[in-house]
N, CA and C atoms of all chains as a GROMACS GRO file, in nm:
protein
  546
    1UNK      N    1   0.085  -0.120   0.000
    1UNK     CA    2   0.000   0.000   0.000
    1UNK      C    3   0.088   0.125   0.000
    2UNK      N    4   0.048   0.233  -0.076
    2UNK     CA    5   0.153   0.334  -0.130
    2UNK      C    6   0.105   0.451   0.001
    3UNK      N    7   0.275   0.463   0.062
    3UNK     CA    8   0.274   0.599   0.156
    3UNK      C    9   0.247   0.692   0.112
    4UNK      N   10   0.161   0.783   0.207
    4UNK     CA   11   0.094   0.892   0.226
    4UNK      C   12   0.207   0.988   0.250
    5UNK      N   13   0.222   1.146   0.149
    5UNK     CA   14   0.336   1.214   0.165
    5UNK      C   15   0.290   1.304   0.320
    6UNK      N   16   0.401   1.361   0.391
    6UNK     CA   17   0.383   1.434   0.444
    6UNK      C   18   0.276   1.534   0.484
    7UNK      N   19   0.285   1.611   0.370
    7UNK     CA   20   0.207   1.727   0.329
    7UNK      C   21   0.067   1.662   0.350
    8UNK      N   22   0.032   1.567   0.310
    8UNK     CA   23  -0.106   1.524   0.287
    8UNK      C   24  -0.124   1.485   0.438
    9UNK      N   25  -0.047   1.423   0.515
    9UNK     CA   26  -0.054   1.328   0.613
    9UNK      C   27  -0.099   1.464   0.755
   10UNK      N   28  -0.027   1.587   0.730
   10UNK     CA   29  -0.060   1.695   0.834
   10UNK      C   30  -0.179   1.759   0.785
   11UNK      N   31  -0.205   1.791   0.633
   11UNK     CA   32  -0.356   1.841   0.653
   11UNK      C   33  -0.433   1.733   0.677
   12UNK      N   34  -0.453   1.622   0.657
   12UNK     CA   35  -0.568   1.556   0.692
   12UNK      C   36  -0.601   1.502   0.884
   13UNK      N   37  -0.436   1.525   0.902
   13UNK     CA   38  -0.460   1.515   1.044
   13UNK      C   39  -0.521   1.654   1.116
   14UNK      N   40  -0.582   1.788   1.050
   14UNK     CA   41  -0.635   1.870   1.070
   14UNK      C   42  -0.750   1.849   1.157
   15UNK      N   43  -0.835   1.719   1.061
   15UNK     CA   44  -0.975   1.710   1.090
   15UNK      C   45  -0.972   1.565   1.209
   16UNK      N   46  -0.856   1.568   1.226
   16UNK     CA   47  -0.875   1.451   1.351
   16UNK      C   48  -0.839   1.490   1.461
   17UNK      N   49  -0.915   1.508   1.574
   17UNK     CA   50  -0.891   1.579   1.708
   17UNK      C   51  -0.833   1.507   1.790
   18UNK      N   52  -0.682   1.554   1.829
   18UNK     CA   53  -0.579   1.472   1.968
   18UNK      C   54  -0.500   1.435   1.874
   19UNK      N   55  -0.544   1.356   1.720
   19UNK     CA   56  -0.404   1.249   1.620
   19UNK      C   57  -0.324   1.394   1.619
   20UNK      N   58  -0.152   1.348   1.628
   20UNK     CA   59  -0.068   1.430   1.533
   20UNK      C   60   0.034   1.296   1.516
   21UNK      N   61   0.131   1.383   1.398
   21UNK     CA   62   0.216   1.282   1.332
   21UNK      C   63   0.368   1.299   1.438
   22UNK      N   64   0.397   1.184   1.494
   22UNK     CA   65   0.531   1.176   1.559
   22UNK      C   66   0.614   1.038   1.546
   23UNK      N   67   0.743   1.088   1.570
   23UNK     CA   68   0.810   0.994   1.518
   23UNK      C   69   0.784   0.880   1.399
   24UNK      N   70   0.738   0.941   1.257
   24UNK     CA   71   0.662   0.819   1.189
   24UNK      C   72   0.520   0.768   1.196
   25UNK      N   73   0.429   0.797   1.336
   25UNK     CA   74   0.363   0.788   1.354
   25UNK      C   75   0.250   0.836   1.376
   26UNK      N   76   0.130   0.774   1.380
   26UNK     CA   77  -0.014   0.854   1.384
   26UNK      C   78  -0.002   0.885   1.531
   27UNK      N   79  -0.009   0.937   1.630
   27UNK     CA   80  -0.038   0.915   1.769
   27UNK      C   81  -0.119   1.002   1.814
   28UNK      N   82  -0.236   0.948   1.930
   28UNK     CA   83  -0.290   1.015   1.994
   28UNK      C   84  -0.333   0.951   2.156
   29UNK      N   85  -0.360   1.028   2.239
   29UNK     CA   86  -0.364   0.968   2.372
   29UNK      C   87  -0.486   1.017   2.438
   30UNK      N   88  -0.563   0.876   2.422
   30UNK     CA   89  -0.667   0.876   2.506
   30UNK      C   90  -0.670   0.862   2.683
   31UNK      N   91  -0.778   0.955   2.722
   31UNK     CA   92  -0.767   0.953   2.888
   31UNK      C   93  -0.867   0.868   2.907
   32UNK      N   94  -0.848   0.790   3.030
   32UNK     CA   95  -1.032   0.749   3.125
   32UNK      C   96  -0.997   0.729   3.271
   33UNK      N   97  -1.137   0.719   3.327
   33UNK     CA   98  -1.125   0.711   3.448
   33UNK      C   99  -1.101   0.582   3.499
   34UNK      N  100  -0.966   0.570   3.562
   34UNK     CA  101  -0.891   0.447   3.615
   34UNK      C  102  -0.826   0.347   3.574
   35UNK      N  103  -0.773   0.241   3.557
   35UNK     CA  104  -0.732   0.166   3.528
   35UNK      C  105  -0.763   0.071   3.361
   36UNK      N  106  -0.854   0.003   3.441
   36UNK     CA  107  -0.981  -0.102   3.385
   36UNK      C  108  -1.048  -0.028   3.287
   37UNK      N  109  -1.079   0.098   3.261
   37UNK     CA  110  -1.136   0.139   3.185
   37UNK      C  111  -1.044   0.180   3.024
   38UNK      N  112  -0.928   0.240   3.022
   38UNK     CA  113  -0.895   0.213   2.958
   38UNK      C  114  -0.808   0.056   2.904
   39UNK      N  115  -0.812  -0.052   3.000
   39UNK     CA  116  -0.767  -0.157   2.956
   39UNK      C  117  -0.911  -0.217   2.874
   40UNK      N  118  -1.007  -0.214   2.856
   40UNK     CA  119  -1.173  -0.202   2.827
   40UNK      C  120  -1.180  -0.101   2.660
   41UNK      N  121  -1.117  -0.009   2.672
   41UNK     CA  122  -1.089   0.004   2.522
   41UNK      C  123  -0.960  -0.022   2.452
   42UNK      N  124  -0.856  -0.101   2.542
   42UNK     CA  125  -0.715  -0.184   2.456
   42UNK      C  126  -0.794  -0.311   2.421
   43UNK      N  127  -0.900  -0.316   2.481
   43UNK     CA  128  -0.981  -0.431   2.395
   43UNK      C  129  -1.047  -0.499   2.318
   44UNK      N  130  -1.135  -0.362   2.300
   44UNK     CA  131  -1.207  -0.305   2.180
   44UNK      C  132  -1.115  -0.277   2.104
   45UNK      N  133  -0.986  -0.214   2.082
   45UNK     CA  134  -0.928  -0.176   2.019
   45UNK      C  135  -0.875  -0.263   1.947
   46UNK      N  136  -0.837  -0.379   1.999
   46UNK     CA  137  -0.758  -0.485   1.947
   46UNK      C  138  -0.810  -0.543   1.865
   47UNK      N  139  -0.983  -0.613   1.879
   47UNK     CA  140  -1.093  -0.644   1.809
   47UNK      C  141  -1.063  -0.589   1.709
   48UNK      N  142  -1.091  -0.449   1.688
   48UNK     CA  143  -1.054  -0.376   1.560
   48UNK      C  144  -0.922  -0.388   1.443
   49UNK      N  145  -0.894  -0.386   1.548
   49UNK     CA  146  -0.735  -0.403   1.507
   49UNK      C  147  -0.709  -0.520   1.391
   50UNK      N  148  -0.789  -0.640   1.487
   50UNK     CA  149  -0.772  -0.768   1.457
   50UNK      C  150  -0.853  -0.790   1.325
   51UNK      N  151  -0.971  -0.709   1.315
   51UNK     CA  152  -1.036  -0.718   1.202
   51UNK      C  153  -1.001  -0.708   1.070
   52UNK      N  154  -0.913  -0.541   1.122
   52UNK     CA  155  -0.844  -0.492   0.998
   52UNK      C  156  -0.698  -0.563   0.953
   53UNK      N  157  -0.641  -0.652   1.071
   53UNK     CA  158  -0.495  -0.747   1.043
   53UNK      C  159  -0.458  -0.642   1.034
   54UNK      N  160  -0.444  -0.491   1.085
   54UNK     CA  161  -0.322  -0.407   1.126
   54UNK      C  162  -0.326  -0.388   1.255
   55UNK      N  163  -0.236  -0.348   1.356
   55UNK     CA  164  -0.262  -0.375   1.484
   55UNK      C  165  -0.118  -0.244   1.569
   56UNK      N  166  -0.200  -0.133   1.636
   56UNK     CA  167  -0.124  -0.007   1.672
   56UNK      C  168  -0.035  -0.099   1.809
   57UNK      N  169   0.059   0.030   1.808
   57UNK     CA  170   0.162  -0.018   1.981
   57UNK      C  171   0.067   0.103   2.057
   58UNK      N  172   0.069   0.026   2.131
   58UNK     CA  173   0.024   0.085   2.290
   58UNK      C  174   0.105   0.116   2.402
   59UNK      N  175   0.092   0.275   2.462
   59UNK     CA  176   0.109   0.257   2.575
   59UNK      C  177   0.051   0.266   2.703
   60UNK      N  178   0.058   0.190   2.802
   60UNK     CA  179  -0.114   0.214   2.851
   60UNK      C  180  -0.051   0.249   3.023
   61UNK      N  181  -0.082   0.400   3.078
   61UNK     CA  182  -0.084   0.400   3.180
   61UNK      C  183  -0.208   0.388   3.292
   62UNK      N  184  -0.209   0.461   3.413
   62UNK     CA  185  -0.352   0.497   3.469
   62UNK      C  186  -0.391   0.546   3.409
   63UNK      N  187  -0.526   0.544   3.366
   63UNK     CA  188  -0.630   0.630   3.327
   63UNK      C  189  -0.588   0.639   3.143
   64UNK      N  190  -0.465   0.608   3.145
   64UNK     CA  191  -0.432   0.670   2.951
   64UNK      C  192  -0.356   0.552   2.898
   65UNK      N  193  -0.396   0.556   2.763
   65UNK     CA  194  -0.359   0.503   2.657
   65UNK      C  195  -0.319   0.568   2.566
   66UNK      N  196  -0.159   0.541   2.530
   66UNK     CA  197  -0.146   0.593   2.400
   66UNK      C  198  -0.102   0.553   2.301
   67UNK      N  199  -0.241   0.553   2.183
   67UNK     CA  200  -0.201   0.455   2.038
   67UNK      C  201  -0.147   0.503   1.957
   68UNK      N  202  -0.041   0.445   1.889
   68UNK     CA  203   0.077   0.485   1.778
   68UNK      C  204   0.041   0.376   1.678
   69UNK      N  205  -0.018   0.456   1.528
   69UNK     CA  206  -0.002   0.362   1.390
   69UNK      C  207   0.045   0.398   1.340
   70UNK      N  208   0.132   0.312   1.254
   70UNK     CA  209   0.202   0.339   1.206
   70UNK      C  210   0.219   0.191   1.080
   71UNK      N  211   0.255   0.222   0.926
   71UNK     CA  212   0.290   0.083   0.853
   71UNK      C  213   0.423   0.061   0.876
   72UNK      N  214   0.482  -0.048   0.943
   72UNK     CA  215   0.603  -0.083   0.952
   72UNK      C  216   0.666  -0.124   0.821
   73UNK      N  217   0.610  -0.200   0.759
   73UNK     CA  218   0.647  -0.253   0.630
   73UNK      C  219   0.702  -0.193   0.544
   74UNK      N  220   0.594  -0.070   0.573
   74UNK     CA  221   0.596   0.042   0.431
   74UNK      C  222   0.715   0.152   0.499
   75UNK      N  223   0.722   0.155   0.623
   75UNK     CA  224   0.824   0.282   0.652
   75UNK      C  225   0.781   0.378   0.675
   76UNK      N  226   0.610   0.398   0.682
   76UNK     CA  227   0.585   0.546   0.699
   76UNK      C  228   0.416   0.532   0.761
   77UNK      N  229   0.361   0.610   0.694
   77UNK     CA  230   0.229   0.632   0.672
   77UNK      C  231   0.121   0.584   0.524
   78UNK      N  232   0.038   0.478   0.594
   78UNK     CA  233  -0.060   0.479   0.446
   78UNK      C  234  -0.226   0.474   0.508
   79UNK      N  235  -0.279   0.461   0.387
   79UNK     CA  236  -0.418   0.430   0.415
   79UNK      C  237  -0.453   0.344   0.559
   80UNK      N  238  -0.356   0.234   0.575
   80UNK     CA  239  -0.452   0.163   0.664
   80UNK      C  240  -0.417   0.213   0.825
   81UNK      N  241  -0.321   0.327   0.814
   81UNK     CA  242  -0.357   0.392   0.968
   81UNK      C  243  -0.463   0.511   0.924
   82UNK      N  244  -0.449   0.528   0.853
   82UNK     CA  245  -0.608   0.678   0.909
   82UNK      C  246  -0.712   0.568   0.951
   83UNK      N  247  -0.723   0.433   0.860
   83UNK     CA  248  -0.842   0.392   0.871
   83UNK      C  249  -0.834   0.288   1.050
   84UNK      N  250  -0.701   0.263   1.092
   84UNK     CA  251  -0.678   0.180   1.203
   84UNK      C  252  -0.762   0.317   1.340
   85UNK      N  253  -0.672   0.427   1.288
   85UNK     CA  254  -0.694   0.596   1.370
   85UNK      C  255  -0.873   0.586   1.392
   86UNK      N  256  -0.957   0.625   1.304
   86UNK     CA  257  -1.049   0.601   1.279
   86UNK      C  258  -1.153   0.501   1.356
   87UNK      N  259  -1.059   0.375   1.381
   87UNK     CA  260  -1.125   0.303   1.453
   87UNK      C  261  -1.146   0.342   1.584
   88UNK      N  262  -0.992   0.360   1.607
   88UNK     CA  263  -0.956   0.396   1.771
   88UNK      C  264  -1.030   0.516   1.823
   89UNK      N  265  -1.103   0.612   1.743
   89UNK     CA  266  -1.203   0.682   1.747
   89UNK      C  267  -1.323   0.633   1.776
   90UNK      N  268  -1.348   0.582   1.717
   90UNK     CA  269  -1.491   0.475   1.706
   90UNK      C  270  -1.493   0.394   1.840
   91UNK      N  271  -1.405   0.289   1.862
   91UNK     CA  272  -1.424   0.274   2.024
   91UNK      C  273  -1.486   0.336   2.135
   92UNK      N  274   0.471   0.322   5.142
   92UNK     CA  275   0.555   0.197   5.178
   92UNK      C  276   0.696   0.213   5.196
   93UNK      N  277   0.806   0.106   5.218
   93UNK     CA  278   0.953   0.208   5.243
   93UNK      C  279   0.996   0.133   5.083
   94UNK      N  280   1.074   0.245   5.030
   94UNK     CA  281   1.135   0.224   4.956
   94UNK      C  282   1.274   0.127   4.971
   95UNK      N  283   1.310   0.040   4.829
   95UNK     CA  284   1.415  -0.036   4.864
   95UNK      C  285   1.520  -0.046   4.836
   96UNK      N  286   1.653  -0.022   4.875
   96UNK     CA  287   1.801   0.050   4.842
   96UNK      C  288   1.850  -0.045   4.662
   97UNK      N  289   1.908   0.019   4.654
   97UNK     CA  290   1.896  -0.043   4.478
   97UNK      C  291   1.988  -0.156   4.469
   98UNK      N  292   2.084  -0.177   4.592
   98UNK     CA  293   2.142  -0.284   4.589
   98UNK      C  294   2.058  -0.412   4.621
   99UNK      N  295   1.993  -0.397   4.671
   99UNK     CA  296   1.895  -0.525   4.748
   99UNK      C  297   1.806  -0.565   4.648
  100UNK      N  298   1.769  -0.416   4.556
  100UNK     CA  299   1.704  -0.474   4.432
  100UNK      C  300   1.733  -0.555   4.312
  101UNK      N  301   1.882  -0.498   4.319
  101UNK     CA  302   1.973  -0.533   4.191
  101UNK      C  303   1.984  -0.724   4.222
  102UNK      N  304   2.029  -0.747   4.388
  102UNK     CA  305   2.005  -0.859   4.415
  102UNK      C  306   1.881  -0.946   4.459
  103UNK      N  307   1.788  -0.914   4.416
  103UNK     CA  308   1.680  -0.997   4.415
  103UNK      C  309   1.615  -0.994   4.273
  104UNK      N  310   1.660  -0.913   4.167
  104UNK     CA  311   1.656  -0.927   4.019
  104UNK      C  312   1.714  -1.050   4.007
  105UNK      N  313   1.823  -1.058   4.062
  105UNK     CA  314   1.902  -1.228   4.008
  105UNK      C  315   1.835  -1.378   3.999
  106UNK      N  316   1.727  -1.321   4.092
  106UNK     CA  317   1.645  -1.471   4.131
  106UNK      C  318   1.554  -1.500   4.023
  107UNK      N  319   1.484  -1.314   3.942
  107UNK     CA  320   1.426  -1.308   3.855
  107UNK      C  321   1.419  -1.344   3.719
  108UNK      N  322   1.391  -1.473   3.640
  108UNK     CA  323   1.405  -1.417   3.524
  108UNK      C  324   1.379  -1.328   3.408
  109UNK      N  325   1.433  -1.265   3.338
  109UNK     CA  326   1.425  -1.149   3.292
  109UNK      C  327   1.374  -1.040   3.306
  110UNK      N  328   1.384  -0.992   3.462
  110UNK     CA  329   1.374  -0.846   3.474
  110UNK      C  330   1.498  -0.765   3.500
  111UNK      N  331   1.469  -0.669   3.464
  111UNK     CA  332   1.587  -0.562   3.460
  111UNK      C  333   1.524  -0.440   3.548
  112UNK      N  334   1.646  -0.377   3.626
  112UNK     CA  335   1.583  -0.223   3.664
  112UNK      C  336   1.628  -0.106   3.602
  113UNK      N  337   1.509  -0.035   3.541
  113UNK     CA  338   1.544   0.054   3.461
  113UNK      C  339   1.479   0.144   3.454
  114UNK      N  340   1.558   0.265   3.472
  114UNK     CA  341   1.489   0.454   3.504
  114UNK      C  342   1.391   0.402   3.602
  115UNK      N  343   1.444   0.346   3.707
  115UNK     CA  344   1.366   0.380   3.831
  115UNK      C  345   1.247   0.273   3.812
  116UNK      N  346   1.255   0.188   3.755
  116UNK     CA  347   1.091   0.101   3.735
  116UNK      C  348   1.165  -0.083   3.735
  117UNK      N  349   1.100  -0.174   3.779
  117UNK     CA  350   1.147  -0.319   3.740
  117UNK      C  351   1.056  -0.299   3.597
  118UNK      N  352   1.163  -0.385   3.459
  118UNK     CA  353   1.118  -0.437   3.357
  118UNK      C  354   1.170  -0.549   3.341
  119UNK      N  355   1.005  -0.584   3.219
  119UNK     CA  356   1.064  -0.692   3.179
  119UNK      C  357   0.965  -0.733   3.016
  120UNK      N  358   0.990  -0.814   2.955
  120UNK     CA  359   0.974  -0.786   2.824
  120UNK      C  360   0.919  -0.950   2.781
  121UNK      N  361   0.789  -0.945   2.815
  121UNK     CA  362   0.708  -1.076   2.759
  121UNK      C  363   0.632  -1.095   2.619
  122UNK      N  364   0.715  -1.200   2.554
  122UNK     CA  365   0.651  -1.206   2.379
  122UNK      C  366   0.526  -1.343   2.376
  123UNK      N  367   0.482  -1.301   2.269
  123UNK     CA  368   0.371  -1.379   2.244
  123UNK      C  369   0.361  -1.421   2.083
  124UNK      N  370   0.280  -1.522   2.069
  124UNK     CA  371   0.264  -1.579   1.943
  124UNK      C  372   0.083  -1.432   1.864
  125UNK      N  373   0.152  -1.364   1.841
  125UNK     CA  374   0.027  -1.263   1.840
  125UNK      C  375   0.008  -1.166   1.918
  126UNK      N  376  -0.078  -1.075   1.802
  126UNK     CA  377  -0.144  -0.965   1.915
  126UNK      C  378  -0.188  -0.990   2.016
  127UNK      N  379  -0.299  -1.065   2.000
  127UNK     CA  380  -0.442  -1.094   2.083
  127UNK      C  381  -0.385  -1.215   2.230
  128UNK      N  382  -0.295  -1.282   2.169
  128UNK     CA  383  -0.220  -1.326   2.322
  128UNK      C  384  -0.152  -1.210   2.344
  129UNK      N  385  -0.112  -1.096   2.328
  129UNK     CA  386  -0.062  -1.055   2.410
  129UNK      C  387  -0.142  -0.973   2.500
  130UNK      N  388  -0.277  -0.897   2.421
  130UNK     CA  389  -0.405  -0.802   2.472
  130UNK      C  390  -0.413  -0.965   2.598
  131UNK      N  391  -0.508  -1.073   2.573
  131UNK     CA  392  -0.539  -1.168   2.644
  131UNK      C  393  -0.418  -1.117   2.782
  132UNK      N  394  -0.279  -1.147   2.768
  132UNK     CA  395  -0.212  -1.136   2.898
  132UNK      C  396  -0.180  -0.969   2.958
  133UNK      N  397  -0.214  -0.889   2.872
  133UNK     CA  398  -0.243  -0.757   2.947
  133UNK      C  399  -0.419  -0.816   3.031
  134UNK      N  400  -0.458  -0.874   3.001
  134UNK     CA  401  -0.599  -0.867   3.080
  134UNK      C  402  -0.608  -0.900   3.218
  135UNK      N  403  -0.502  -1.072   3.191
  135UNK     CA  404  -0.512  -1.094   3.287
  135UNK      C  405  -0.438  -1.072   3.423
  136UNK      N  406  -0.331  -0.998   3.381
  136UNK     CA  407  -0.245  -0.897   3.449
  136UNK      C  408  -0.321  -0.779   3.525
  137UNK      N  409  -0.371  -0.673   3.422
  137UNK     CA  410  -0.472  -0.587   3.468
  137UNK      C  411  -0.579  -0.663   3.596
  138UNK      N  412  -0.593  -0.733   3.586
  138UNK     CA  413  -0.709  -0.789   3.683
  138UNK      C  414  -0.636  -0.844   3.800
  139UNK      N  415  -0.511  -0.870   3.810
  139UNK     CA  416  -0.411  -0.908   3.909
  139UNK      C  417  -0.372  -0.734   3.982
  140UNK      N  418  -0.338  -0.665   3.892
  140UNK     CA  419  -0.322  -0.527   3.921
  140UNK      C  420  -0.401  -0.484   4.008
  141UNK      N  421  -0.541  -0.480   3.956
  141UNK     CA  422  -0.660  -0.439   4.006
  141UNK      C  423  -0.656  -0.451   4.143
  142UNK      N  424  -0.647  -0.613   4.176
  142UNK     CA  425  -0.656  -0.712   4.265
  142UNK      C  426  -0.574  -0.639   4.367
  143UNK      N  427  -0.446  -0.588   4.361
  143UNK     CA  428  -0.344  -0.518   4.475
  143UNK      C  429  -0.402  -0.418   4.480
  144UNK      N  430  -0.459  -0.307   4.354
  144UNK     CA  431  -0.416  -0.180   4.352
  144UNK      C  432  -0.301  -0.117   4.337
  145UNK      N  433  -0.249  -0.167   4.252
  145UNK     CA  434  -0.128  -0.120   4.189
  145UNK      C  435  -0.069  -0.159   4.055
  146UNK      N  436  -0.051  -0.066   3.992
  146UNK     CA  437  -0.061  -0.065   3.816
  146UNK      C  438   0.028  -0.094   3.765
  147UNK      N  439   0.054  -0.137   3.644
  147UNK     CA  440   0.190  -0.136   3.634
  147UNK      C  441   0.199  -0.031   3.434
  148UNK      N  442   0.257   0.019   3.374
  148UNK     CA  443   0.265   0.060   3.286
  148UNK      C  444   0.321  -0.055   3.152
  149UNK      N  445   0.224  -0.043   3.084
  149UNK     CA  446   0.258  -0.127   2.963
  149UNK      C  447   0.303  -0.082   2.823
  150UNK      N  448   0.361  -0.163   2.764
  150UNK     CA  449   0.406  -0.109   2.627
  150UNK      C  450   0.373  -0.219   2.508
  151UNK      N  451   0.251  -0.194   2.437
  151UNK     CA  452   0.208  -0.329   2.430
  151UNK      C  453   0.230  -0.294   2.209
  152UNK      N  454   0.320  -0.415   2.160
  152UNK     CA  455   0.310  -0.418   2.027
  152UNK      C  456   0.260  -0.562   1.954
  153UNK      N  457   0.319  -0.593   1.875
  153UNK     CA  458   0.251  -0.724   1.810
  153UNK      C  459   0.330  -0.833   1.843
  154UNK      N  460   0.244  -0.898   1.910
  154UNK     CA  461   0.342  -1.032   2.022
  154UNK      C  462   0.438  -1.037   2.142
  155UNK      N  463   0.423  -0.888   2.200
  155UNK     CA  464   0.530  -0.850   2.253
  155UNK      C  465   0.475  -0.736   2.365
  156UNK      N  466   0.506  -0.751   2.501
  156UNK     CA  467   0.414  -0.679   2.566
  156UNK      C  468   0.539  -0.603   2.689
  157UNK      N  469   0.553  -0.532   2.716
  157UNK     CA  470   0.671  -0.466   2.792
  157UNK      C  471   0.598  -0.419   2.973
  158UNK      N  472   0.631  -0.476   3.029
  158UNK     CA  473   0.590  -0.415   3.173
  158UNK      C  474   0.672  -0.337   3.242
  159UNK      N  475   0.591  -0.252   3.305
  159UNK     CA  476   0.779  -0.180   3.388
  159UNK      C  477   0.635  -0.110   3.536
  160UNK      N  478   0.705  -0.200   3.650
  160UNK     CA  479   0.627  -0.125   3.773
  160UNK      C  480   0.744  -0.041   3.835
  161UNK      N  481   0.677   0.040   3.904
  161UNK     CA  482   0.717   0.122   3.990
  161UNK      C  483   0.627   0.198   4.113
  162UNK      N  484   0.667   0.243   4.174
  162UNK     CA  485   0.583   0.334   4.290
  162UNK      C  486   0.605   0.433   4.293
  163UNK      N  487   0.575   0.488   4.192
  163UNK     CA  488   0.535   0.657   4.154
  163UNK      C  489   0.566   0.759   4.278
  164UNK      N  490   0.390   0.718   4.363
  164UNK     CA  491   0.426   0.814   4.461
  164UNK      C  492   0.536   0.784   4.545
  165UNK      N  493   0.619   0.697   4.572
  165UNK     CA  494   0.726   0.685   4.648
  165UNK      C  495   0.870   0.700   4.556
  166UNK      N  496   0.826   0.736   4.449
  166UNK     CA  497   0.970   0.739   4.352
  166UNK      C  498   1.072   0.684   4.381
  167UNK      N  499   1.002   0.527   4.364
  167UNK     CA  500   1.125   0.438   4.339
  167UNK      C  501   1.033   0.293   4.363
  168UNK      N  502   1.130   0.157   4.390
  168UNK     CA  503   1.085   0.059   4.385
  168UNK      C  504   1.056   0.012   4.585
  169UNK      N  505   0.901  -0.031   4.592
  169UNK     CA  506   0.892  -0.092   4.697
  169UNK      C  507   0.838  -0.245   4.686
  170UNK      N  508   0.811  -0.314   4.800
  170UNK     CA  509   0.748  -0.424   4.820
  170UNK      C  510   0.641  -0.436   4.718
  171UNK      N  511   0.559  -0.341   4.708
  171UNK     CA  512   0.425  -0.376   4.577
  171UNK      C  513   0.467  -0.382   4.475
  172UNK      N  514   0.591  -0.348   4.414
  172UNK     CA  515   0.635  -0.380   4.292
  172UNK      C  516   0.666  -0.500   4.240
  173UNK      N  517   0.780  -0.572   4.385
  173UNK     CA  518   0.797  -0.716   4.347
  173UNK      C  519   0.693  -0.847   4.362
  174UNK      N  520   0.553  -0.766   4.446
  174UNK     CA  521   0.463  -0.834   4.417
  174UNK      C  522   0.406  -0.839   4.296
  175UNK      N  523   0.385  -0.736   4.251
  175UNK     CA  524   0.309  -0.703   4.096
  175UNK      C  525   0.386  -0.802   3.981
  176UNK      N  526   0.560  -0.780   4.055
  176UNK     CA  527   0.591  -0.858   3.917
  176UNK      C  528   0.626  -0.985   3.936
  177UNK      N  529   0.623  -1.043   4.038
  177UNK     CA  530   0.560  -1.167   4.102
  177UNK      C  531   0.432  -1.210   4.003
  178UNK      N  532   0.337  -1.139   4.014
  178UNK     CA  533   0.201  -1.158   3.946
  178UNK      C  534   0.172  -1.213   3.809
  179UNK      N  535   0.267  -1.063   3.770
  179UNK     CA  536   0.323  -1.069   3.600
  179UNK      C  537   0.350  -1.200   3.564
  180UNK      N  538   0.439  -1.276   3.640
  180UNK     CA  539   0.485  -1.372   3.580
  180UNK      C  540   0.399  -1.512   3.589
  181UNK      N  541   0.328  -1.484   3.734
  181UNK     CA  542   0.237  -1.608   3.754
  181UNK      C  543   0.135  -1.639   3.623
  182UNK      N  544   0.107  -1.480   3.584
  182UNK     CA  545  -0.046  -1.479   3.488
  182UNK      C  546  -0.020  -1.553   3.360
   0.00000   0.00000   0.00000
C-alpha cells in the first residue's frame, strides 16, 4: 500500500482531534477514568485491530492510553492507519 | 511503603528471570505468538493489578508486551512492585 506524503498526512490530520504525526507515527492519547477502563478500550481496540490485520503499539498508563499507527512494512504512513486511527475513534 | 536500596534490588533481580531495573521502574519484556495473546495477557495482568491496587505501565506491540512497575508516589521501587511482578509472571 503506497505511503501517504507528508504534506497530505498533516492536513488531513487537521480534521482529527488529539491524532498528530510523531516519530513516523499517527499518535494520539486517550484519557479514562482508572485503570480497567482504559484496559476495556485496549480491547475493543484490538478487536478492531484484529479485524483490519493491522494492529497499533500501545502505551497504557492509569487512566491513559497511548495509540501509535504506524505501517512498519511500508516505513511510513498509508491508508490503513487513518483507517486503524479512525477506529480507535470509534471505540 | 519504604522504599528499597537499589542494591537489594539489583540482588533480588538475580532470582528473577528477565527483569531488569530501569529509570527507576522493574522491567521486563514478555513475547507472544500474536497480538491478541498478548491483549489476552495484558488482561489478565490488569485484573491481578486491580486485585493489589497497583498498576503497572505497559508497552504493548505485536506479540510483545513490555511491563515496567514502579511506585510513583514513592519514587522508586517498593514491596508492591515485586509483588506485581511476582504476578506478572504467575499470569
Amino acid at each position: 500500500m503506497a505511503l501517504i506524503e507528508r504534506d497530505d498526512i498533516i492536513s488531513r490530520l487537521e480534521g482529527m482531534e488529539g491524532w498528530e504525526l510523531r516519530d513516523e507515527s499517527l499518535e494520539k492519547t486517550f484519557t479514562f477514568d482508572g485503570y480497567l477502563a482504559g484496559i476495556e478500550f485496549v480491547n475493543r481496540l484490538a478487536a478492531a485491530a484484529e479485524e483490519q490485520a493491522h494492529h497499533p503499539d500501545l502505551e497504557v498508563g492509569y487512566g491513559r492510553v497511548v495509540v501509535r499507527v504506524s505501517t512498519h512494512s511500508e516505513g511510513g504512513i498509508t491508508e490503513r492507519d487513518f483507517r486503524l486511527a479512525a477506529a480507535a475513534d470509534a471505540v
